[in-house]
C-alpha positions in Angstrom: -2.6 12.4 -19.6 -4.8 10.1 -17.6 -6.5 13.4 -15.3 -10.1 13.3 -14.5 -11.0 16.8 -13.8 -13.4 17.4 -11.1 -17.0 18.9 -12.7 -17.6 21.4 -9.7 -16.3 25.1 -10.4 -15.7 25.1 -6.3 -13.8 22.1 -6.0 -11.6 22.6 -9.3 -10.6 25.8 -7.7 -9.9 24.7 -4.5 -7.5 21.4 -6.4 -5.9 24.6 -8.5 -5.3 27.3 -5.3 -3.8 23.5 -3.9 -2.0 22.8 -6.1 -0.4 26.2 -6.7 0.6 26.1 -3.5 2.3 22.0 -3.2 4.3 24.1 -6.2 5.4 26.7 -4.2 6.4 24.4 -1.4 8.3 22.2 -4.2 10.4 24.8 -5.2 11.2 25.6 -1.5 11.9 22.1 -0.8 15.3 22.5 -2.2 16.1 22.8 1.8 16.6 20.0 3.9 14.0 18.2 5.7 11.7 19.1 3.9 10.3 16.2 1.1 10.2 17.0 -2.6 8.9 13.9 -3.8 5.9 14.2 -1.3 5.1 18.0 -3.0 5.9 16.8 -6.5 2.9 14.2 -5.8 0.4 16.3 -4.2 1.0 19.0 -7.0 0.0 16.5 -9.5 -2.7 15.5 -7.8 -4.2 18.6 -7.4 -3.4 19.8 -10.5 -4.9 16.3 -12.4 -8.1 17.1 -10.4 -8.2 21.0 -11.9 -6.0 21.6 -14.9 -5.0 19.4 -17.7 -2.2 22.1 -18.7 -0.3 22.5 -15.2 -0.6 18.6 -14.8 0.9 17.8 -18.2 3.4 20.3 -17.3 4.2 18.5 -14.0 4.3 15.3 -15.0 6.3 15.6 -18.2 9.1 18.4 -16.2 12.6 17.7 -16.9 13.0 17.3 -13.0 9.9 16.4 -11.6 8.8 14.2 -13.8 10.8 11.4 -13.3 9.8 11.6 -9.6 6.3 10.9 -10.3 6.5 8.8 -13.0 9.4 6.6 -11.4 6.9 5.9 -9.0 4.1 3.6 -8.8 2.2 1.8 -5.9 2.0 -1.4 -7.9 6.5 -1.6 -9.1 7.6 0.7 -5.9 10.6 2.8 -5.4 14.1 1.8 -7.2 16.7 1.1 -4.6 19.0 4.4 -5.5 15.5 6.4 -4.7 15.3 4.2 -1.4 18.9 5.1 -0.4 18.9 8.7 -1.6 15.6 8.9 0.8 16.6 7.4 3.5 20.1 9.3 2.9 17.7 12.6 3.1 16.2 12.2 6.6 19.2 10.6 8.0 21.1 14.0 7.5 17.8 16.4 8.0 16.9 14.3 10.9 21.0 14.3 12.5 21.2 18.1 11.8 17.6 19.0 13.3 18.7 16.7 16.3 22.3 18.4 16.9 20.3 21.9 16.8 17.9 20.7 19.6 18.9 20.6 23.7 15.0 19.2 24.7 16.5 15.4 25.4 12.8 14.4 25.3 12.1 16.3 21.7 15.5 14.5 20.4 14.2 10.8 21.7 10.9 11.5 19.5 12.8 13.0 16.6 15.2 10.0 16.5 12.0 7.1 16.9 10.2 9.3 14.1 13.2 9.4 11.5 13.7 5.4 12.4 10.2 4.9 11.2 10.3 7.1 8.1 13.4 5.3 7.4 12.0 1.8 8.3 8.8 3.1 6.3 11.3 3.8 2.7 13.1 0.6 3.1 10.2 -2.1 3.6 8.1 -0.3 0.9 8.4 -2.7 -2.8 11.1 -2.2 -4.6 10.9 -2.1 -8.5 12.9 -5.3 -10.2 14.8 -3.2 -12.3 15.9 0.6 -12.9 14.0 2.7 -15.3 15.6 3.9 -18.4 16.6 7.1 -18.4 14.5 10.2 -19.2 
């Protein structure tokens, strides 16, 4: 793998202790609203910057995996990714919003899941589908 573990003891076990817990918090994002995607990333972040074993591990799991690698700033999100995410907060957001009787609370919670949403679609979309893993 491409990690560049970080030379200070201190820092690598801060990245570890973060990355530990953006694990934790992937396995709990099973539940709506929160993201999995966004925890899958962070976890190999942190773990790229501490361990070469946990990031491996990340990046080459039979679920996560393909999140990470199916991503890339440069070829974007695939358009099934873009619709199953917008999809996601759509329902999070419409649940969270029936469950709330603050009008001013639902007015903010509807402009933020129109901007997450406007946020998925405008990012670049990759020209073709990946193979499959």
């Amino acid at each position: 793998m491409n990690a560049v573990i970080t030379r200070s003891p201190l820092l690598r076990g801060a990245y570890f202790f973060l990355g530990l817990v953006s694990l934790a918090l992937l396995f709990i994002s099973a539940l709506p609203g929160i993201p999995t995607a966004d925890m899958a990333f962070l976890a190999a972040f942190f773990f790229a910057k501490s361990s070469d074993r946990l990031h491996t591990w990340i990046v080459t799991h039979p679920r996560f995996g393909p999140m990470i690698e199916n991503f890339d700033p440069r070829t974007g999100y695939t358009r099934r990714a873009k619709i199953t995410g917008i999809t996601m907060v759509a329902l999070s957001f419409t649940l969270s919003i029936a469950l709330i009787n603050i009008m001013w609370l639902r007015v903010i919670m509807v402009l933020l899941a129109v901007s997450i949403c406007a946020y998925i679609w405008t990012r670049h979309e990759q020209d073709r589908e990946p193979a499959p893993v």
